[in-house]
C-alpha positions in Angstrom: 2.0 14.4 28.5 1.2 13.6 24.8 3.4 14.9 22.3 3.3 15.0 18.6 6.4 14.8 16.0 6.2 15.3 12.6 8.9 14.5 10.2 9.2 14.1 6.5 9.4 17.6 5.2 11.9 19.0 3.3 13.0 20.4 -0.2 11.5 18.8 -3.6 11.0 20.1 -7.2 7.7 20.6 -8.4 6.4 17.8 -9.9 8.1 15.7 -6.9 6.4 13.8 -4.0 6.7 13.8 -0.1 5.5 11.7 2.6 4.8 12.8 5.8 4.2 11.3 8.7 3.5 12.0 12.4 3.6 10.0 15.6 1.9 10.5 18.9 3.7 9.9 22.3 1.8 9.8 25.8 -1.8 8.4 26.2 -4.0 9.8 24.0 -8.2 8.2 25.2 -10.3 7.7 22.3 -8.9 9.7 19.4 -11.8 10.8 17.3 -9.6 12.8 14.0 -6.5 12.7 12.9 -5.6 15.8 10.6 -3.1 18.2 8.6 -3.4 21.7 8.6 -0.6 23.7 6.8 0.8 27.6 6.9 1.9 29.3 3.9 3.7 32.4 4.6 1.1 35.5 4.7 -1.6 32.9 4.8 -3.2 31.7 7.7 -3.5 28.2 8.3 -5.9 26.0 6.2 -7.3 22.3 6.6 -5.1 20.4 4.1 -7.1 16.6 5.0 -8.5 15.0 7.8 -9.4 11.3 8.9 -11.7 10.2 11.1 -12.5 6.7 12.9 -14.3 5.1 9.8 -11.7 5.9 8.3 -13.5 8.3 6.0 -11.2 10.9 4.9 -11.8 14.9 3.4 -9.5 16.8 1.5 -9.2 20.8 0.9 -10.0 20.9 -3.3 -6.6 22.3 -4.0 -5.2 19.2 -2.9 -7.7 16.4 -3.8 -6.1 14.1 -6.5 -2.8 14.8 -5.3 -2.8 13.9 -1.4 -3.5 11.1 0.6 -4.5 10.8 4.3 -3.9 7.6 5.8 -3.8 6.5 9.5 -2.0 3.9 11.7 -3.8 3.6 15.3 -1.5 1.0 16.6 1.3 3.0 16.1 -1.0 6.2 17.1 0.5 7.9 13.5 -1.0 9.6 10.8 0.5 10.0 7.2 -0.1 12.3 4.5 1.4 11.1 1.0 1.7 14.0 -1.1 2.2 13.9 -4.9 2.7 16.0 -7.9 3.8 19.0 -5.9 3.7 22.7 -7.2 5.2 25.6 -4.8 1.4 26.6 -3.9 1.8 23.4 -1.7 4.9 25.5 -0.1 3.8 25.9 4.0 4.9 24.9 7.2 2.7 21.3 7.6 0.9 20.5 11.0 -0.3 17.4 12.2 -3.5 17.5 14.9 -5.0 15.0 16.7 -8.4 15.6 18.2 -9.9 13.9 21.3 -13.1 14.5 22.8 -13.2 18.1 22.9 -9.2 18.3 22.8 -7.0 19.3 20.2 -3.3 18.1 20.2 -0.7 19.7 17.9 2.7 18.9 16.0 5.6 21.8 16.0 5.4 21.8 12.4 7.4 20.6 9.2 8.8 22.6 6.5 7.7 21.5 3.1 9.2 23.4 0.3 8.4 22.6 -3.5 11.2 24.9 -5.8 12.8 24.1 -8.7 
């Protein structure tokens, strides 16, 4: 069974930075993307970045400048470094992993950015 576990979040003042990472568990065949999604209270839930296999990478605008998807496949983890944080950035942060024509989720992380 393949399980994904985020970690990372937390509280930081705007301005601040936050790295999150998440780690796969299980056997995952050929993971195509690697991506984080994140929920903001009363919004549904957006593409923050994703990564795929060539390693290119896509950002949301809001975020571009700021964030940085990276990925580890030996370690089957993805990272999102996340800098210069304002409380727009404040959402519940998912990790997804997609292969073939399946999508694997994280629970979620907490990221909140208040002075």
């Amino acid at each position: 069974q393949v399980q994904l576990v985020e970690s990372g979040g937390g509280l930081v003042q705007p301005g601040g930075s936050l790295r999150l990472s998440c780690a796969a568990s299980g056997s995952i065949l050929s993971i195509s993307a690697m991506a984080w999604h994140r929920e903001a209270p009363g919004k549904g839930r957006e593409l923050v970045a994703v990564i795929i296999n060539s390693g290119s990478t896509n950002y949301a605008n809001s975020v571009k400048g700021r964030f940085t998807i990276s990925r580890d496949d030996a370690k089957k983890t993805v990272y999102l470094q996340m800098n210069s944080l304002t409380p727009e950035d404040t959402a519940i942060y998912y990790c997804r992993f997609s292969s073939y024509s399946t999508d694997f989720w994280g629970q979620g992380t907490q990221v909140t950015v208040s002075s």
